[in-house]
C-alpha positions in Angstrom: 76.4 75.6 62.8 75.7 72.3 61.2 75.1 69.3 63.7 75.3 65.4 61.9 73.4 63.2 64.6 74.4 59.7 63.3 73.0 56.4 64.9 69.6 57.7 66.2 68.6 54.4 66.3 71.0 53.2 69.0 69.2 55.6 71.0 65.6 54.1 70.6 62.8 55.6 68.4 61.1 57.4 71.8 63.5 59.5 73.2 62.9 63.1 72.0 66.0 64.9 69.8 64.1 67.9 68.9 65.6 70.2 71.2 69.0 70.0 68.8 67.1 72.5 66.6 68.2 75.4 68.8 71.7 75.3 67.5 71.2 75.6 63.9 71.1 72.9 61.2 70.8 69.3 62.1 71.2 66.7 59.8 69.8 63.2 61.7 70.8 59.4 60.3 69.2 56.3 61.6 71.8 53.8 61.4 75.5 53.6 60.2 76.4 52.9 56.8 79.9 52.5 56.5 80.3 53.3 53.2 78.4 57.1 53.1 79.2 58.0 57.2 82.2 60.0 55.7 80.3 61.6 53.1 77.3 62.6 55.4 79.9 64.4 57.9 82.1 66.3 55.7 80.0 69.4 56.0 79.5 68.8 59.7 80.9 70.8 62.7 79.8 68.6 65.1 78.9 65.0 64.7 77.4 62.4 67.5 78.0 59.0 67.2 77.8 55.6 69.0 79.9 53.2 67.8 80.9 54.2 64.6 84.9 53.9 64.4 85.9 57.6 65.1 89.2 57.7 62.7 91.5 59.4 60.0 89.3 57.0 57.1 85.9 59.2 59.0 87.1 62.4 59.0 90.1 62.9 56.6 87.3 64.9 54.2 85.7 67.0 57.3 88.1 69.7 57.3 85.0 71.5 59.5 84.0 69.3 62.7 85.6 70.8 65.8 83.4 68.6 68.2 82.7 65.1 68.6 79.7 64.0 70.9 79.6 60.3 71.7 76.1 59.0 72.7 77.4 56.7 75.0 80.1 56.9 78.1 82.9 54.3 76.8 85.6 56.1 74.0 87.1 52.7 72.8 85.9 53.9 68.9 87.9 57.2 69.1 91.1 57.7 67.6 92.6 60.4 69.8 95.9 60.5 68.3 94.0 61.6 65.3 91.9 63.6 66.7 94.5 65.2 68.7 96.3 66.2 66.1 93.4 67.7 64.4 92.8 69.5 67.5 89.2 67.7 67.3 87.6 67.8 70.9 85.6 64.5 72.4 83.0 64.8 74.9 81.4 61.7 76.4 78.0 61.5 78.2 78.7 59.9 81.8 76.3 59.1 84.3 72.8 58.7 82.6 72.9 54.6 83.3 74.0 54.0 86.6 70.3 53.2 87.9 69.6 51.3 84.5 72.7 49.0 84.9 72.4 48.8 88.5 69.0 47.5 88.5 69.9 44.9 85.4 72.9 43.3 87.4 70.0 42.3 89.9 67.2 41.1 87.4 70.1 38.7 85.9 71.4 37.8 88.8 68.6 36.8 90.7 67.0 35.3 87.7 69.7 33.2 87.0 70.0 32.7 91.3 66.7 31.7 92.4 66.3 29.4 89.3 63.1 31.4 88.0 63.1 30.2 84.3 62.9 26.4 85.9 60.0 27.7 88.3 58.0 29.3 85.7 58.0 26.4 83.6 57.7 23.9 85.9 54.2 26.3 86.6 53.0 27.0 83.1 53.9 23.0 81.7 51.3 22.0 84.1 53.6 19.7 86.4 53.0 22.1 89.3 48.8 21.4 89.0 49.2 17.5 89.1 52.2 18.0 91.8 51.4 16.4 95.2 52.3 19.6 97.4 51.8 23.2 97.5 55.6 24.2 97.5 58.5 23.1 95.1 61.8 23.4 96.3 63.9 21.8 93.2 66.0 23.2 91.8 67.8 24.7 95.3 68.2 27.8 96.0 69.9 30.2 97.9 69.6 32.9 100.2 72.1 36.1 99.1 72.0 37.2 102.8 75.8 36.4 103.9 77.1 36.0 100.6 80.3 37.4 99.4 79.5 39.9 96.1 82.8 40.9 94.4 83.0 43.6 91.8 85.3 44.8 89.0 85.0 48.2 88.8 84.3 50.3 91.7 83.1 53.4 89.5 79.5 55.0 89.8 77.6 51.5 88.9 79.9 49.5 91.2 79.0 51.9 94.0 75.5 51.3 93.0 75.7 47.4 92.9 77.9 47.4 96.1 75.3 49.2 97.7 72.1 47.4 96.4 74.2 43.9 97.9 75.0 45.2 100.9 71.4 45.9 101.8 70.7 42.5 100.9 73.2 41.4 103.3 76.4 41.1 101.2 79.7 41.5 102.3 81.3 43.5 99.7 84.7 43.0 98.5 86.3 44.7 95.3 89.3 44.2 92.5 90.9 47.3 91.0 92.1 46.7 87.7 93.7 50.2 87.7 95.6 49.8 90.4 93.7 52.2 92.4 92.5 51.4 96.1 89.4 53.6 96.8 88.9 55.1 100.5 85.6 53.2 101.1 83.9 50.9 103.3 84.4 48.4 101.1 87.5 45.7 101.1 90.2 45.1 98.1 91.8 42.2 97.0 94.3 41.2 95.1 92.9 39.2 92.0 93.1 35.7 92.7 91.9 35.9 96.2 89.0 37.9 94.8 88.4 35.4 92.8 88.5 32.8 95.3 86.2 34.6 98.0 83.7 35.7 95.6 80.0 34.1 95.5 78.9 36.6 93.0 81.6 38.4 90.5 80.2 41.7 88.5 82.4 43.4 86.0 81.6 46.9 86.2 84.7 48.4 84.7 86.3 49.9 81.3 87.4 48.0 78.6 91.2 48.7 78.1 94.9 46.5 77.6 94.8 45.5 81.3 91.0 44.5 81.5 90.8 42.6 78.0 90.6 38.9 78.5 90.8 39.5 82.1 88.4 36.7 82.8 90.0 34.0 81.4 90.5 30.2 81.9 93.1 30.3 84.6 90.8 33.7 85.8 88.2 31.3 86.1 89.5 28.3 87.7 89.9 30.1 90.7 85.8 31.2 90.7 83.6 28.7 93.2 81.8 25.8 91.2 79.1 27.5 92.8 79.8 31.0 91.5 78.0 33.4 89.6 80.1 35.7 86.9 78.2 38.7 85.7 79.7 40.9 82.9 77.7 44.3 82.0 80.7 46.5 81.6 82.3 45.7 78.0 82.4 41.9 76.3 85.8 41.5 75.5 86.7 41.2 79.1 85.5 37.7 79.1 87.1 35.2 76.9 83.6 33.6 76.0 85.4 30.3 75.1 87.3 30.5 78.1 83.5 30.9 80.0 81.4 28.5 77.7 84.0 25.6 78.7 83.3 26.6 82.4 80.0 26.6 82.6 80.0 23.1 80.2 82.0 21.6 82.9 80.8 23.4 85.8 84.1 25.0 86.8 81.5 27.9 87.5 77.3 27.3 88.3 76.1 30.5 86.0 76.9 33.4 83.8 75.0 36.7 83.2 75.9 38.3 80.3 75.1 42.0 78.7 77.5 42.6 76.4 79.7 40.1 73.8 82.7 40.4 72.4 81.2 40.9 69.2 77.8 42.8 68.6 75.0 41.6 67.6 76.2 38.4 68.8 77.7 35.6 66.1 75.3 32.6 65.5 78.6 30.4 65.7 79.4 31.9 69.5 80.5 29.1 72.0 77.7 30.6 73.9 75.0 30.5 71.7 75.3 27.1 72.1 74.6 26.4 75.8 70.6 26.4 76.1 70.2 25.9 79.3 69.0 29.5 80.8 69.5 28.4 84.3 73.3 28.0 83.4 73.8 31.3 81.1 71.5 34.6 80.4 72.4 36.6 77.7 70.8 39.7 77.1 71.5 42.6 73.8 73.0 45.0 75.4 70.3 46.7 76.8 71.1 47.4 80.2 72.0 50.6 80.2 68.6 51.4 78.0 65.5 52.0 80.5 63.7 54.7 78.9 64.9 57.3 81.4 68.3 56.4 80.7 68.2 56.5 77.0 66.6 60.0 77.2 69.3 61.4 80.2 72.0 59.9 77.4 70.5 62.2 75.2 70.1 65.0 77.5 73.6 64.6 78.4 75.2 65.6 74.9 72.8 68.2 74.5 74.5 69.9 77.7 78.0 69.3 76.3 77.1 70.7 72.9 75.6 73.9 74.8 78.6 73.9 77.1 80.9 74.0 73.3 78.7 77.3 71.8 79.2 79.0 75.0 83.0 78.7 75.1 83.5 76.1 78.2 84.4 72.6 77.9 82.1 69.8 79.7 83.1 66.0 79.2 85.8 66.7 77.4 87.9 63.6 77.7 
C-alpha cells in the first residue's frame, strides 16, 4: 500500500508521523505545490491532505487512491461529486480540537474584554510607576458574571464554550443555522433576537450556503454597541467589510477573529487596517493547534486509515 501524506507542515514540525510506517510505503510532503500535488499522488492509494482542493484536476491521473484522509474536521476542499463517482472514500478527523478551540474563544475574549493589551502597556510604558495610585481602572471593564453568551453552533466546541460561560455565570442562549433545536438546557432563538440579546456572539459552526456571509451588515446592526463577535469556526462567515465598518463606527465594541476569509490573510484586508487591539484580535488560525491537539489530529487519521486495511469504515463522511 502506498500512503502520500501531503501538507505535513500544517500539522507542525513536533507531532510524531512515524507510526504511518506500519502500513507499507509512505511518501511525506511538506507543503503544497500546486503544480506537482497531482504528480506526487498518482501512484498513491491513499493520500492526506489539509487544504489542498480535493478535485477531478487532483486526481484525474490517480487511477489508484481508494481513500482520502483529511487532516483536519471541515470537508469544504472535497469534491464529492467527483469523488463519488470514482467511488473514492473521505474520512475526516473529528474531535481532536474541542479543548484547543474551547480554551482560545476564552483567551480572545477575555483579552479583548478586560482590556489587557491597554493594561500591559500602560504597565511596561512606565505611566503606571509615576501614577498617583496603586489601582487603574481605565479603560472599564466588565464583569462576565450575568452576561448573555450567544453561540452559533451548538456542536462539540459550542457545548464546550456554553459550558465554560455558564460557569462563569452566563446565561446561555444559542442560534441554529441548521435549523435544528437541540434538547438541552440551553435556550434558542431565532436570529435577530439572538442577535439582539447577545453580550458575547461565538461562531462555532460549519461553513456552508446558509452560514456564508451570515454575519453581515444588517446581521450586525442588530449586535449591542457594546458587543463582542467572536468567529473561530470558518472566515467566510463574516463579511470582514461588513465587520471592519462596525467596529470603525462602533456599531459593535470588539471582534475576535481566528480564521479569515482568505488565508494567510491579504495585506489590503479592511481589517488589517484597524490597529487598535482593544477593538479587534486577529490570530492565524491556530486555535485548534495546542500541541495535544495537533498530535490527536494526527492520531485521528491514523485510526481511520487502520479502520480502511481492516475492512470497516470510520469517519467516513
Amino acid at each position: 500500500m502506498k500512503i502520500v501524506f501531503m501538507e505535513t507542515d500544517t500539522l507542525g514540525s513536533d507531532v510524531d508521523l512515524s507510526m504511518f510506517a506500519e502500513f507499507g510505503d509512505v511518501t511525506m510532503y511538506n507543503r503544497s505545490e500546486p503544480d506537482k500535488n497531482a504528480d506526487r499522488i498518482k501512484d498513491a492509494d491513499i493520500i492526506i491532505v489539509n487544504k489542498i482542493p480535493v478535485n477531478e484536476s487532483l486526481l484525474k491521473d490517480a487511477a489508484s487512491v481508494k481513500l482520502i484522509c483529511l487532516s483536519a474536521t471541515g470537508t469544504n476542499n472535497i469534491d464529492f461529486e467527483y469523488t463519488k463517482k470514482r467511488g473514492i472514500k473521505v474520512a475526516n478527523a473529528r474531535g481532536y480540537s474541542t479543548d484547543s478551540v474551547a480554551q482560545h474563544t476564552f483567551a480572545m475574549f477575555f483579552y479583548l474584554y478586560e482590556k489587557l493589551r491597554k493594561y500591559d502597556e500602560f504597565v511596561k510604558s512606565g505611566d503606571y510607576s509615576n501614577y498617583h495610585m496603586f489601582s487603574c481602572f481605565e479603560p472599564h471593564f466588565n464583569e462576565l458574571s450575568n452576561k448573555t453568551w450567544g453561540i452559533i453552533g451548538l456542536g462539540a466546541i459550542g457545548h464546550k464554550v456554553a459550558e465554560i460561560a455558564r460557569a462563569f455565570g452566563c446565561k446561555i442562549i444559542y442560534y441554529s443555522a441548521s435549523g435544528n433545536i437541540y434538547d438541552c438546557d440551553y435556550e434558542h432563538r431565532e436570529f435577530d433576537s439572538f442577535l439582539k440579546e447577545s453580550d458575547i456572539v461565538s461562531i462555532h459552526c460549519p461553513l456552508t450556503d446558509v452560514t456564508k456571509n451570515l454575519i453581515d451588515s444588517r446581521a450586525l446592526s442588530y449586535m449591542r454597541s457594546s458587543a463582542i463577535l467572536l468567529n473561530l469556526a470558518r472566515g467566510p462567515i463574516v463579511c470582514e467589510q461588513a465587520l471592519a465598518d462596525a467596529l470603525n463606527s462602533g456599531t459593535i465594541a470588539a471582534a475576535g477573529l481566528d480564521v479569515m476569509c482568505t488565508e494567510p490573510l491579504p495585506s489590503n484586508s479592511p481589517l488589517i487596517n484597524i490597529k487598535d487591539s482593544s477593538r479587534i484580535l486577529i490570530t492565524p488560525h491556530m486555535a485548534w493547534g495546542t500541541c495535544e491537539a495537533r498530535q490527536r489530529c494526527v492520531n485521528e487519521v491514523f485510526k481511520n486509515i487502520k479502520a480502511y486495511t481492516e475492512g470497516t469504515d470510520r469517519n467516513i463522511v
